[in-house]
PDB file of N, H, CA, C and O in Angstrom:
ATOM      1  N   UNK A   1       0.851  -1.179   0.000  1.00  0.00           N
ATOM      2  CA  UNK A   1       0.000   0.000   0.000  1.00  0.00           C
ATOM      3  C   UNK A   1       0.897   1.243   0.000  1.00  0.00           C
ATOM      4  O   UNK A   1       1.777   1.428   0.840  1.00  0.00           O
ATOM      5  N   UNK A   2       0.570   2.185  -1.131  1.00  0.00           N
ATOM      6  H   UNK A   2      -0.146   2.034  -1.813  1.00  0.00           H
ATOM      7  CA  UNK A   2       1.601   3.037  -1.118  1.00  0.00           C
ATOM      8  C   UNK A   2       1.178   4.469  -0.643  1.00  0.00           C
ATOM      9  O   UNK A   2       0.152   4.565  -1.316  1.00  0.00           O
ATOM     10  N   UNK A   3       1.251   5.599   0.020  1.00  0.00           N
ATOM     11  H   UNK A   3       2.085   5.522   0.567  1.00  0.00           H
ATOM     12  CA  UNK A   3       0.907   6.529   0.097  1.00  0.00           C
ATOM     13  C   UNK A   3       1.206   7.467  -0.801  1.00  0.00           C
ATOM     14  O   UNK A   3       2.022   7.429  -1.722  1.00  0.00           O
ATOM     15  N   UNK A   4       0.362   8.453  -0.403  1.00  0.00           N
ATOM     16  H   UNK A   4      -0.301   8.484   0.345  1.00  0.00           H
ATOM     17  CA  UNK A   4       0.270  10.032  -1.586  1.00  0.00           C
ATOM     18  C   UNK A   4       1.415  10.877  -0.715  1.00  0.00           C
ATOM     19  O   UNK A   4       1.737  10.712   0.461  1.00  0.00           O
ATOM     20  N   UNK A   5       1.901  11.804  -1.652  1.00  0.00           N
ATOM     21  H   UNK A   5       1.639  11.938  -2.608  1.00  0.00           H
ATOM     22  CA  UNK A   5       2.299  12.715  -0.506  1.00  0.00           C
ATOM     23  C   UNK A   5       1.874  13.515   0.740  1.00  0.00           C
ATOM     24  O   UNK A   5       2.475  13.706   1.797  1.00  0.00           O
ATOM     25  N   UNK A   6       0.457  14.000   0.240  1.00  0.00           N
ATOM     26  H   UNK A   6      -0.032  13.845  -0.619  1.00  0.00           H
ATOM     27  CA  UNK A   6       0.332  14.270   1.444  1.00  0.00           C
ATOM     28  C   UNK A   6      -0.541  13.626   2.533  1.00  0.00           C
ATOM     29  O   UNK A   6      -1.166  14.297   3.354  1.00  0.00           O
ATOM     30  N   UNK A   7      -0.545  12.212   2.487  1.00  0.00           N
ATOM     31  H   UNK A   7      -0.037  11.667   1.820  1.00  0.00           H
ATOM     32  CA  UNK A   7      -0.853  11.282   3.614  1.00  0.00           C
ATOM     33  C   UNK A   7       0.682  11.159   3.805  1.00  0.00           C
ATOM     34  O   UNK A   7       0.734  10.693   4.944  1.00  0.00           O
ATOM     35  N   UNK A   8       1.641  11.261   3.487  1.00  0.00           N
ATOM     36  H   UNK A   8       1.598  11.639   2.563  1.00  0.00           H
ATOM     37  CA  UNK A   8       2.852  10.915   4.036  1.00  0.00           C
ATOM     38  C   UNK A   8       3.206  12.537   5.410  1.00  0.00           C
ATOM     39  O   UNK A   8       3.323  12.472   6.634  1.00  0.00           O
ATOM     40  N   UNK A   9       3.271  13.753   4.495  1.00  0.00           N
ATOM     41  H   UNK A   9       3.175  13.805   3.501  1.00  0.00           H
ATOM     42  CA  UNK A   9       3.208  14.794   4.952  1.00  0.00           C
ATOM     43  C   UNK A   9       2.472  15.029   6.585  1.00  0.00           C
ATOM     44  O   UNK A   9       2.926  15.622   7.564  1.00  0.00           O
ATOM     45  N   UNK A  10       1.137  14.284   6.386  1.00  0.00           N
ATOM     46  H   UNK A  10       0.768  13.803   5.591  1.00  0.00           H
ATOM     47  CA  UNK A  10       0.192  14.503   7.965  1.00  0.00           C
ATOM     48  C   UNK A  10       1.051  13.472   8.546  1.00  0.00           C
ATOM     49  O   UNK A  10       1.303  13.657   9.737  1.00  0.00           O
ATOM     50  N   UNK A  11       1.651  12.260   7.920  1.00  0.00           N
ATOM     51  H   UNK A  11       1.447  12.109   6.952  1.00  0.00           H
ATOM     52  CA  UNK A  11       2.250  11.433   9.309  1.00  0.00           C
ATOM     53  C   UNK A  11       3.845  12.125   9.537  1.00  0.00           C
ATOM     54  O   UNK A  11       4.373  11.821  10.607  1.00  0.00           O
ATOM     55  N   UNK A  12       4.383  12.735   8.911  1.00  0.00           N
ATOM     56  H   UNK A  12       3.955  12.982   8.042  1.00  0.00           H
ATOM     57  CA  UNK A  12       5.278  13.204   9.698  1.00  0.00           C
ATOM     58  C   UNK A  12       5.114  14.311  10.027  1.00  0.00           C
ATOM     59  O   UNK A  12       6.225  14.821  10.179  1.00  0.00           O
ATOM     60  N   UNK A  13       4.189  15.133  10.270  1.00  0.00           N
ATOM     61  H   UNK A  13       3.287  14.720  10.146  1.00  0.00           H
ATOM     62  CA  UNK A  13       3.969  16.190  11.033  1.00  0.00           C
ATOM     63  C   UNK A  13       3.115  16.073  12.222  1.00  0.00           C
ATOM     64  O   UNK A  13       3.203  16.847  13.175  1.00  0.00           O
ATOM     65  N   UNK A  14       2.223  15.020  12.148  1.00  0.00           N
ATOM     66  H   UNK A  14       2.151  14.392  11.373  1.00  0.00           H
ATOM     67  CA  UNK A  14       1.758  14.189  13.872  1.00  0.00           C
ATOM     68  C   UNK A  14       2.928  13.659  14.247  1.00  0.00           C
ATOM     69  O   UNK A  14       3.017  13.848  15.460  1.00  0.00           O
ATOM     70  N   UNK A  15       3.805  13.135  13.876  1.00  0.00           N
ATOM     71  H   UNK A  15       3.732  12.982  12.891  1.00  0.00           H
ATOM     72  CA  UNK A  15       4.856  12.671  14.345  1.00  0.00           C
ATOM     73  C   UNK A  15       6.031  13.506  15.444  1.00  0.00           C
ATOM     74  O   UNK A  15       6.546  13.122  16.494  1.00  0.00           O
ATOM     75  N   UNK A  16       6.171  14.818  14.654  1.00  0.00           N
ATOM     76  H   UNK A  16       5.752  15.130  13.801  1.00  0.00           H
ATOM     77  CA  UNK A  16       6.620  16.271  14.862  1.00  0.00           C
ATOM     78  C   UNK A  16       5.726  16.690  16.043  1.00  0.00           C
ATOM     79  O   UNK A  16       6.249  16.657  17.157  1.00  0.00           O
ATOM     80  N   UNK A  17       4.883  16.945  15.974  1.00  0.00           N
ATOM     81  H   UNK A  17       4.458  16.972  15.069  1.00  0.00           H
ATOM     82  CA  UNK A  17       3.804  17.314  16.990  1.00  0.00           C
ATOM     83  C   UNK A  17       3.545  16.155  18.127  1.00  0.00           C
ATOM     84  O   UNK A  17       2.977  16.786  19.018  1.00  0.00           O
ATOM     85  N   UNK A  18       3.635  15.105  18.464  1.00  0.00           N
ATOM     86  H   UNK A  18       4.096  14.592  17.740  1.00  0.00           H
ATOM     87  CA  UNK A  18       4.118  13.885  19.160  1.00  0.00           C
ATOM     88  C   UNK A  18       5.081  14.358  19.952  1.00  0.00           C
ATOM     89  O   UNK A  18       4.875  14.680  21.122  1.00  0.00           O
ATOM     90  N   UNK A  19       6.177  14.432  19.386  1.00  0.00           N
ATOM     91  H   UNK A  19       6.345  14.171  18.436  1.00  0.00           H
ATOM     92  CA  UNK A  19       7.536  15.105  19.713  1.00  0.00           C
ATOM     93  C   UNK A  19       7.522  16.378  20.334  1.00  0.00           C
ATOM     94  O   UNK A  19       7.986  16.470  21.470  1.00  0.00           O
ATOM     95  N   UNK A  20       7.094  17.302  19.804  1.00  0.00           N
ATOM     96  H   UNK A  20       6.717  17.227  18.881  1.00  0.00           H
ATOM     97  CA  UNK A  20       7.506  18.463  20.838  1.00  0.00           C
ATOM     98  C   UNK A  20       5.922  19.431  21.119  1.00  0.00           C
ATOM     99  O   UNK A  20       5.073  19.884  20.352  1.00  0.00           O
ATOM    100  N   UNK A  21       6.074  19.434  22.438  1.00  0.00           N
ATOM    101  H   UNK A  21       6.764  19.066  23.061  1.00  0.00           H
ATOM    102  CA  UNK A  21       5.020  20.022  23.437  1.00  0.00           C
ATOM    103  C   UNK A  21       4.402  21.215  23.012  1.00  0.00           C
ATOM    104  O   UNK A  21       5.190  21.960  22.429  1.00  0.00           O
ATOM    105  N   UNK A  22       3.127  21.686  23.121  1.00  0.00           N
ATOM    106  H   UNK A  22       2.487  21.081  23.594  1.00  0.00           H
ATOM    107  CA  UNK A  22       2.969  22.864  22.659  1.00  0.00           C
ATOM    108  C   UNK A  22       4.079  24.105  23.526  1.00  0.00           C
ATOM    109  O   UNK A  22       4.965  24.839  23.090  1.00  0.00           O
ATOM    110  N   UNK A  23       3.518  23.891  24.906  1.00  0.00           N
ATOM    111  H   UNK A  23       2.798  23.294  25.260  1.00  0.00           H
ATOM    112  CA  UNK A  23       4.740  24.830  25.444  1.00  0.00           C
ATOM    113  C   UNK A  23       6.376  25.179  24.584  1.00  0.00           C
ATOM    114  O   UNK A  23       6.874  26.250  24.236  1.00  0.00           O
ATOM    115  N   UNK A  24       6.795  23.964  24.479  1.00  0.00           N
ATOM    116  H   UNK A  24       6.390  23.094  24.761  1.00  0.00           H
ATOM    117  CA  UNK A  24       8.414  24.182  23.614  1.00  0.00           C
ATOM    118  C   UNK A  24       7.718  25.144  22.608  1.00  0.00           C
ATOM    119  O   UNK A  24       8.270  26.242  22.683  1.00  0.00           O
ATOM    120  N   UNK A  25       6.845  25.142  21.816  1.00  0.00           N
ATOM    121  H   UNK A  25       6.396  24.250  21.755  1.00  0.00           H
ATOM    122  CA  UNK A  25       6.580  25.421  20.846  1.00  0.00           C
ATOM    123  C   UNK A  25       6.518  27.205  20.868  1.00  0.00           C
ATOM    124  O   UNK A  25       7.129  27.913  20.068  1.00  0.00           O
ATOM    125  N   UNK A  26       5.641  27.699  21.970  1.00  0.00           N
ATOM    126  H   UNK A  26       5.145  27.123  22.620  1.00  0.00           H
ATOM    127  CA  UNK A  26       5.273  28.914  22.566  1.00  0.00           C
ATOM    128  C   UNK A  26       6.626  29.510  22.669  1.00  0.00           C
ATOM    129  O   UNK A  26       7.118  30.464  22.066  1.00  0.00           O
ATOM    130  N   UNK A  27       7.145  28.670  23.638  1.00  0.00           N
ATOM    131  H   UNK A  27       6.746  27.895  24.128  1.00  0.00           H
ATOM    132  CA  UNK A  27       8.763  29.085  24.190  1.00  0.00           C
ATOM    133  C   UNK A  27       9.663  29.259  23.112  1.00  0.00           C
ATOM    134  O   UNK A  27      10.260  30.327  22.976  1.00  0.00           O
ATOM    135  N   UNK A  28       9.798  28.424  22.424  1.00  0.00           N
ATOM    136  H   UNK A  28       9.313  27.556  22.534  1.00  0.00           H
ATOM    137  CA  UNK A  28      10.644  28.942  21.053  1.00  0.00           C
ATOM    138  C   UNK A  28      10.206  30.086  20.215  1.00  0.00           C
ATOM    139  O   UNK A  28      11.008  30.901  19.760  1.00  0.00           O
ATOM    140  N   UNK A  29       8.919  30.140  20.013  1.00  0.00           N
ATOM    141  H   UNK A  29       8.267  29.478  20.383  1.00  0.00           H
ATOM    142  CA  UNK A  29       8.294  31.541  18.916  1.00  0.00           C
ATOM    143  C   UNK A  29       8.794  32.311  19.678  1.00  0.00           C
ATOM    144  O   UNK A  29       9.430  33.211  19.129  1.00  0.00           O
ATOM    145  N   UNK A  30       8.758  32.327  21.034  1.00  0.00           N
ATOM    146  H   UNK A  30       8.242  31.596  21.481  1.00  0.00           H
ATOM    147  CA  UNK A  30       9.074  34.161  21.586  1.00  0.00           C
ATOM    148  C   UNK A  30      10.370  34.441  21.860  1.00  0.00           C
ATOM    149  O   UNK A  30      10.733  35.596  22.078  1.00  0.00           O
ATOM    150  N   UNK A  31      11.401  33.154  21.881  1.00  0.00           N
ATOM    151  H   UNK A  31      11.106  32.215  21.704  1.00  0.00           H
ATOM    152  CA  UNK A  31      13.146  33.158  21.976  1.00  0.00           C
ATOM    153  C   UNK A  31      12.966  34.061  20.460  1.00  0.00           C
ATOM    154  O   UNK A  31      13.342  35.227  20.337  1.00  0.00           O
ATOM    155  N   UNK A  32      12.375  33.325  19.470  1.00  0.00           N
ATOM    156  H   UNK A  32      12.070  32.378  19.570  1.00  0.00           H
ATOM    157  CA  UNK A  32      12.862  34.371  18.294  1.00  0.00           C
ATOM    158  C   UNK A  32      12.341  35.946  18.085  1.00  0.00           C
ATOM    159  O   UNK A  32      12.805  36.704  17.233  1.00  0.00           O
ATOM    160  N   UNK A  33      11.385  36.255  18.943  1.00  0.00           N
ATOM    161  H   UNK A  33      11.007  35.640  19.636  1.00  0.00           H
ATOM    162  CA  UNK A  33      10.653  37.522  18.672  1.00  0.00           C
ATOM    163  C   UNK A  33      11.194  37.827  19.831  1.00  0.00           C
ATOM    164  O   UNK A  33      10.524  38.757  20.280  1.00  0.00           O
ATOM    165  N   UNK A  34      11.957  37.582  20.492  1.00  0.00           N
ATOM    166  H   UNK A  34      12.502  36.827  20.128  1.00  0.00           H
ATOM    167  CA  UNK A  34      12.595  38.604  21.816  1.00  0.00           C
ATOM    168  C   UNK A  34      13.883  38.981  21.303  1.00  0.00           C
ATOM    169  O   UNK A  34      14.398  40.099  21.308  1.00  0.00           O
ATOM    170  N   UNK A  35      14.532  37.408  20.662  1.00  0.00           N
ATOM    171  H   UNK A  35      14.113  36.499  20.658  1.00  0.00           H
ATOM    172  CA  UNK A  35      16.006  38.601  19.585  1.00  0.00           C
ATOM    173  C   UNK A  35      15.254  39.311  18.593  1.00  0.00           C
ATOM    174  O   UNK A  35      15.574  40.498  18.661  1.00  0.00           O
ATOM    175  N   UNK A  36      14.227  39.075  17.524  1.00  0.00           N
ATOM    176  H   UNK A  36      13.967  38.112  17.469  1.00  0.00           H
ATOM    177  CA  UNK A  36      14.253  40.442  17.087  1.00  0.00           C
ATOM    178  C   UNK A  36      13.762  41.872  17.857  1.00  0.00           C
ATOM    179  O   UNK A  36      14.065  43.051  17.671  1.00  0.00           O
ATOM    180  N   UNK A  37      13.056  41.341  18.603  1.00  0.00           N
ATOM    181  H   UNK A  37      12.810  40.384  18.754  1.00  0.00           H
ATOM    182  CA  UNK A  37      12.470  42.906  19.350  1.00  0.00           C
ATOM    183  C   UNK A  37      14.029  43.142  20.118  1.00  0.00           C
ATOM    184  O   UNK A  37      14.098  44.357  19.931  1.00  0.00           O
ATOM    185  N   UNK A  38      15.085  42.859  20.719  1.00  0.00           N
ATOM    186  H   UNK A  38      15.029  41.872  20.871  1.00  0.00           H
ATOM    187  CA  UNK A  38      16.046  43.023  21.204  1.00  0.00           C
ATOM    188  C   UNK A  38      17.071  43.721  20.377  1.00  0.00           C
ATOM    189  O   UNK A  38      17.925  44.540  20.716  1.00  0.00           O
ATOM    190  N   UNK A  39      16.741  43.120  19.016  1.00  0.00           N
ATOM    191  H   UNK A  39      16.047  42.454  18.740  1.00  0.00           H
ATOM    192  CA  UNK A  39      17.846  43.743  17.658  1.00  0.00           C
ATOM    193  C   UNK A  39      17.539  45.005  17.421  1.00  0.00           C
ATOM    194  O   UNK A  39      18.375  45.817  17.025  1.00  0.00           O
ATOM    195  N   UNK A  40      15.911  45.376  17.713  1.00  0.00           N
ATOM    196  H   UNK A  40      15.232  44.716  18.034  1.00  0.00           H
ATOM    197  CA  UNK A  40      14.962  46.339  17.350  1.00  0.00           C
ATOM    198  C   UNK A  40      15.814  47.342  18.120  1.00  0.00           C
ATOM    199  O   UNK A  40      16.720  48.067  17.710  1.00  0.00           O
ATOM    200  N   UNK A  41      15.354  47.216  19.197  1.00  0.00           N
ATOM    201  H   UNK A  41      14.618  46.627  19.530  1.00  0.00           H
ATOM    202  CA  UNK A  41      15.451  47.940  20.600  1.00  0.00           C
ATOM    203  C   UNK A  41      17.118  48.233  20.391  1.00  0.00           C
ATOM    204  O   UNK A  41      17.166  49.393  20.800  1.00  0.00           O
ATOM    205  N   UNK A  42      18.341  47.928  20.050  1.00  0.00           N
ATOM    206  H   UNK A  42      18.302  46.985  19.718  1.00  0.00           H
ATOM    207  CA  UNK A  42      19.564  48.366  19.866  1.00  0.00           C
ATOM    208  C   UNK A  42      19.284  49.394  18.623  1.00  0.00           C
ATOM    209  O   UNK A  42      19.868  50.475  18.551  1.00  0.00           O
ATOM    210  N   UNK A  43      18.638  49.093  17.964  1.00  0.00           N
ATOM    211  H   UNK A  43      18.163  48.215  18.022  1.00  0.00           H
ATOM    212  CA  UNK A  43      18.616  50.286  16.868  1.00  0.00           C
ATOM    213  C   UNK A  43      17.936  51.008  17.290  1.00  0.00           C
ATOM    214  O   UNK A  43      17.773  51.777  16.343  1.00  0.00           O
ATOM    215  N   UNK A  44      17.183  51.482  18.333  1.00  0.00           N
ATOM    216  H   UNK A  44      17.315  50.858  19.102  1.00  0.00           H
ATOM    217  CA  UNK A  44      16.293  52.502  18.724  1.00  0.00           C
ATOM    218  C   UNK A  44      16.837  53.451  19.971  1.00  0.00           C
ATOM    219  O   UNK A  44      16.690  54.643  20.241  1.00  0.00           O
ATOM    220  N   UNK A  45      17.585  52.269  20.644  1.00  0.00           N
ATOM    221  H   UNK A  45      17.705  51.301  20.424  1.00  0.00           H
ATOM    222  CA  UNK A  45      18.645  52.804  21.899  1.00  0.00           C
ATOM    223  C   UNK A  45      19.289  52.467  22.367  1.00  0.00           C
ATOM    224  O   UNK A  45      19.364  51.238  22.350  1.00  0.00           O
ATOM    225  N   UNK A  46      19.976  52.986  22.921  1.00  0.00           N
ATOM    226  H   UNK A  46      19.915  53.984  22.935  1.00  0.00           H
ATOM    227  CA  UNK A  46      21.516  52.839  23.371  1.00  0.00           C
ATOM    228  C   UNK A  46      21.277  52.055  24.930  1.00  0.00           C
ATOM    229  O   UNK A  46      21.953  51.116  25.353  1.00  0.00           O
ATOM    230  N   UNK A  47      20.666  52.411  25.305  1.00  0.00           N
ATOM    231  H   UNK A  47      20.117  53.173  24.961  1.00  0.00           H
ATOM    232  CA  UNK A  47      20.682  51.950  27.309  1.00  0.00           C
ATOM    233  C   UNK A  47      20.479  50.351  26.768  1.00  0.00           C
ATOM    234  O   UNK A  47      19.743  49.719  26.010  1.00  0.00           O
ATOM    235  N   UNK A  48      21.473  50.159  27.547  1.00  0.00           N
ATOM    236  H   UNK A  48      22.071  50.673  28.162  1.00  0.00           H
ATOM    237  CA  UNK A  48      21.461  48.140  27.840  1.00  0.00           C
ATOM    238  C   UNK A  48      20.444  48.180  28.373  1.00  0.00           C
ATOM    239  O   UNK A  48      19.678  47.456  27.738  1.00  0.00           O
ATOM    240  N   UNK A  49      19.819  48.737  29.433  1.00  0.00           N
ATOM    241  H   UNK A  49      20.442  49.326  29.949  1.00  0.00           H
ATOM    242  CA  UNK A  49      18.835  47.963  30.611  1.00  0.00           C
ATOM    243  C   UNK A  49      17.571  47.903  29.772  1.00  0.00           C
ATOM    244  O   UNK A  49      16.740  47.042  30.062  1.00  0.00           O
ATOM    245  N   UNK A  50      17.329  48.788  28.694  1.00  0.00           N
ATOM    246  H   UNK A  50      18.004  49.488  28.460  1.00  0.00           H
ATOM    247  CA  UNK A  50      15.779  48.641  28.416  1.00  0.00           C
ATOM    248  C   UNK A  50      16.322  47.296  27.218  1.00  0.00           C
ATOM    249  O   UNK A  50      15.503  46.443  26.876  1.00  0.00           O
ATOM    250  N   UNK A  51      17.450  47.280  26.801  1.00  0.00           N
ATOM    251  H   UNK A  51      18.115  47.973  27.079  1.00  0.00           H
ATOM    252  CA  UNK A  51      17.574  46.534  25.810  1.00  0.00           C
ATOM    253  C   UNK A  51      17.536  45.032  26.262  1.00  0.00           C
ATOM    254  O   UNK A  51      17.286  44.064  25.543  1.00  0.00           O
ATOM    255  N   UNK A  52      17.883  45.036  27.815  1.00  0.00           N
ATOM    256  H   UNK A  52      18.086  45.822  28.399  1.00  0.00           H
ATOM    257  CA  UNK A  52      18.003  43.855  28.286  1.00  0.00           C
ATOM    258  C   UNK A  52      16.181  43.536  28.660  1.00  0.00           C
ATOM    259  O   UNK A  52      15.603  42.463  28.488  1.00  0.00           O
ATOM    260  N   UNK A  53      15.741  44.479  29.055  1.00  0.00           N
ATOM    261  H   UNK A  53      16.211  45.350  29.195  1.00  0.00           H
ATOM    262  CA  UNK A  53      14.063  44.602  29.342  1.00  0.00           C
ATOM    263  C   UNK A  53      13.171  44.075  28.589  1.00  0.00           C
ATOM    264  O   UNK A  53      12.153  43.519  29.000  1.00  0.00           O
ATOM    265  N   UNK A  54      13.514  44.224  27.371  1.00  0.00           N
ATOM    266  H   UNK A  54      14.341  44.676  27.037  1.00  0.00           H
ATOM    267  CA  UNK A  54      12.720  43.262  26.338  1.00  0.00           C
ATOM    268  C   UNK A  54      13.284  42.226  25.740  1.00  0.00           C
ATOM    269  O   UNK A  54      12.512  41.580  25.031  1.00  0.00           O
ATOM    270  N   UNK A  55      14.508  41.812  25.798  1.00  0.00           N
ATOM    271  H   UNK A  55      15.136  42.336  26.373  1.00  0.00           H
ATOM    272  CA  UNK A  55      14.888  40.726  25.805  1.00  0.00           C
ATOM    273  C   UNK A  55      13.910  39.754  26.804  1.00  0.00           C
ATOM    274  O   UNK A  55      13.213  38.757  26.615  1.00  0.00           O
ATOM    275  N   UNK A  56      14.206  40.494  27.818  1.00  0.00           N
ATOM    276  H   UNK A  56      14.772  41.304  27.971  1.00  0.00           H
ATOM    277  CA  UNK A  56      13.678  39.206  29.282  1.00  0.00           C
ATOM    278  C   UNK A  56      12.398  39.202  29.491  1.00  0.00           C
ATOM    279  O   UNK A  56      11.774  38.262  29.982  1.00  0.00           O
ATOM    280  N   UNK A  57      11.821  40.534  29.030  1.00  0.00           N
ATOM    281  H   UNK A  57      12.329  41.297  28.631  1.00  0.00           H
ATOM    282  CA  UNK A  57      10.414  40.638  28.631  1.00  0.00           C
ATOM    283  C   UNK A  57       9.898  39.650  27.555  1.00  0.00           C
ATOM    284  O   UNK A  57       9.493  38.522  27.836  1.00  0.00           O
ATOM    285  N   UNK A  58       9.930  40.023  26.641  1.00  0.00           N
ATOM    286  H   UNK A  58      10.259  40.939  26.413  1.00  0.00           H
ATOM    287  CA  UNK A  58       9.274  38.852  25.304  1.00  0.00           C
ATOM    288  C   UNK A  58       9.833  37.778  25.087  1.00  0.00           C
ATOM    289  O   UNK A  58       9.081  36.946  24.579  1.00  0.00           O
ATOM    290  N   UNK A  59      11.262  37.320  25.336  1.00  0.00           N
ATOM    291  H   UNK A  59      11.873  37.996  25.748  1.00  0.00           H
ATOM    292  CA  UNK A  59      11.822  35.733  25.606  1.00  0.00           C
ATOM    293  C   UNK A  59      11.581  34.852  26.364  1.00  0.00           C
ATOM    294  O   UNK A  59      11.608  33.664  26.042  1.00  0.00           O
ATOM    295  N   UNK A  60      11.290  35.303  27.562  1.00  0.00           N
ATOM    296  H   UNK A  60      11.268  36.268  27.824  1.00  0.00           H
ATOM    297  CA  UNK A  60      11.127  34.808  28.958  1.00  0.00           C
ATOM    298  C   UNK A  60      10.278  34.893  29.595  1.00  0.00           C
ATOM    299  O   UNK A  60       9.764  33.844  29.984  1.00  0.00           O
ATOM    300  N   UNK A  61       9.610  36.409  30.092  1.00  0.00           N
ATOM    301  H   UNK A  61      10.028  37.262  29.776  1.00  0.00           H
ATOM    302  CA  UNK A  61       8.713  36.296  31.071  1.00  0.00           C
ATOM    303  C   UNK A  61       6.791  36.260  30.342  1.00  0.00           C
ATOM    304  O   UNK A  61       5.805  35.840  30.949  1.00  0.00           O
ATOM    305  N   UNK A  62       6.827  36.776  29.094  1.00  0.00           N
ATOM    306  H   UNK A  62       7.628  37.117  28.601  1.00  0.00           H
ATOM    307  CA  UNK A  62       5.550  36.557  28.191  1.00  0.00           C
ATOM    308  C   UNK A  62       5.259  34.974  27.919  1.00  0.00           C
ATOM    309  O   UNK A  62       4.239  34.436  28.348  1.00  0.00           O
ATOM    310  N   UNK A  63       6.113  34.378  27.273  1.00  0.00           N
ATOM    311  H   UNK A  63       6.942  34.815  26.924  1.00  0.00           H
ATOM    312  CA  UNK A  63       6.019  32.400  26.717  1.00  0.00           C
ATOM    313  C   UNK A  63       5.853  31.716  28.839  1.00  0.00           C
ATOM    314  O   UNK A  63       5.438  30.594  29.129  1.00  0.00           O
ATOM    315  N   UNK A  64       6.198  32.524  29.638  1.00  0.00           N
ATOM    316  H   UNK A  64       6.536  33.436  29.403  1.00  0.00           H
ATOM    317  CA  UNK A  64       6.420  31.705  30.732  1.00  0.00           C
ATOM    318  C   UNK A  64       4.445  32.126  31.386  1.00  0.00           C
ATOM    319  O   UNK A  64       3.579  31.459  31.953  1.00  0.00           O
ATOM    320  N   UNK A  65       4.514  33.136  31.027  1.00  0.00           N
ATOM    321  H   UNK A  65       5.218  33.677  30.567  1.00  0.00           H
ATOM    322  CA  UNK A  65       2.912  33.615  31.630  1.00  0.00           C
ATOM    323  C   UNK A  65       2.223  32.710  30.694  1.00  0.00           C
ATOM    324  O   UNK A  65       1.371  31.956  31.164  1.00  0.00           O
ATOM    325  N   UNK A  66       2.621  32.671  28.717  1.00  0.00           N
ATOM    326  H   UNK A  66       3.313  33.284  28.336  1.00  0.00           H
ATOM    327  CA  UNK A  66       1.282  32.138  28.582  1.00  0.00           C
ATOM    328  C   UNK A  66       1.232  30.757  28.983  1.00  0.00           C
ATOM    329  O   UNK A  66       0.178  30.380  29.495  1.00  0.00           O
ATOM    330  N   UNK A  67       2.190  29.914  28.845  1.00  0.00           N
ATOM    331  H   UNK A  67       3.046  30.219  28.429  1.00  0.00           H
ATOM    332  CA  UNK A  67       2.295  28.812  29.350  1.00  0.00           C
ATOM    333  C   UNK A  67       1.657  28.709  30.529  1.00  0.00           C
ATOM    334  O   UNK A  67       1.001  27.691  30.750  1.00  0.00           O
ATOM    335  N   UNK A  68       1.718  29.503  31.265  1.00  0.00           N
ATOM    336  H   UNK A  68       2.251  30.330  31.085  1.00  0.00           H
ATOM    337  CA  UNK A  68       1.230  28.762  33.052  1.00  0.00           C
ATOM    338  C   UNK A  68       0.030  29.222  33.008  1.00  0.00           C
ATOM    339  O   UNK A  68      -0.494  28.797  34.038  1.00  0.00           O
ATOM    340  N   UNK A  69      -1.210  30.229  32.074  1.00  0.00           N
ATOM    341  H   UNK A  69      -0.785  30.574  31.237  1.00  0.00           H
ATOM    342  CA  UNK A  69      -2.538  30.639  32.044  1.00  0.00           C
ATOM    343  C   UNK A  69      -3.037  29.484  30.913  1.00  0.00           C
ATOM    344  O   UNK A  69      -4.256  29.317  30.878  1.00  0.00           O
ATOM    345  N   UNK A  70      -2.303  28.752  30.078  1.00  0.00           N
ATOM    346  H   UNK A  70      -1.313  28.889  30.107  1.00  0.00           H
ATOM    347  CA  UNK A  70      -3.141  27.908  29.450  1.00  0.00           C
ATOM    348  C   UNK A  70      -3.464  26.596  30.357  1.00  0.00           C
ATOM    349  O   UNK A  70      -4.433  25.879  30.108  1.00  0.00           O
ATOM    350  N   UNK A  71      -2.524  26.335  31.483  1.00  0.00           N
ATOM    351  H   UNK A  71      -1.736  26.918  31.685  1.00  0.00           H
ATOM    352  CA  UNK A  71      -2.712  24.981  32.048  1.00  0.00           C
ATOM    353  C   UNK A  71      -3.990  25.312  33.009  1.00  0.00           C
ATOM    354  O   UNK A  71      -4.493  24.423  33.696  1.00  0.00           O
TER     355      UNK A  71
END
């Protein structure tokens, strides 16, 4: 029995999704939108602390809230 592509496609993407948690999932989108808002924020200003502020803001402390309001 041979499959189509995309019956092959849904089993390796349940497969993928099997594998990693929605949380990882949350947590990774906002690692990447906290370096760009962080890249942002160096082109807009100079002060480390706000630059560090949204780093730790949208990397860290946003993916960690939504995570703990979806459970």
């Amino acid at each position: 029995m041979s499959l189509n592509r995309q019956e092959m496609i849904e089993r390796v993407s349940k497969r993928l999704n099997d594998f990693v948690s929605t949380d990882a999932k949350v947590t990774f989108l906002f690692v990447i939108l906290g370096l760009a808002s962080w890249l942002g924020a160096q082109l807009i200003t100079d002060s480390r602390q706000i630059q560090l502020i949204v780093l730790f803001t949208v990397g860290i402390i946003i993916p960690t809230l939504i995570n703990e309001l979806r459970e």
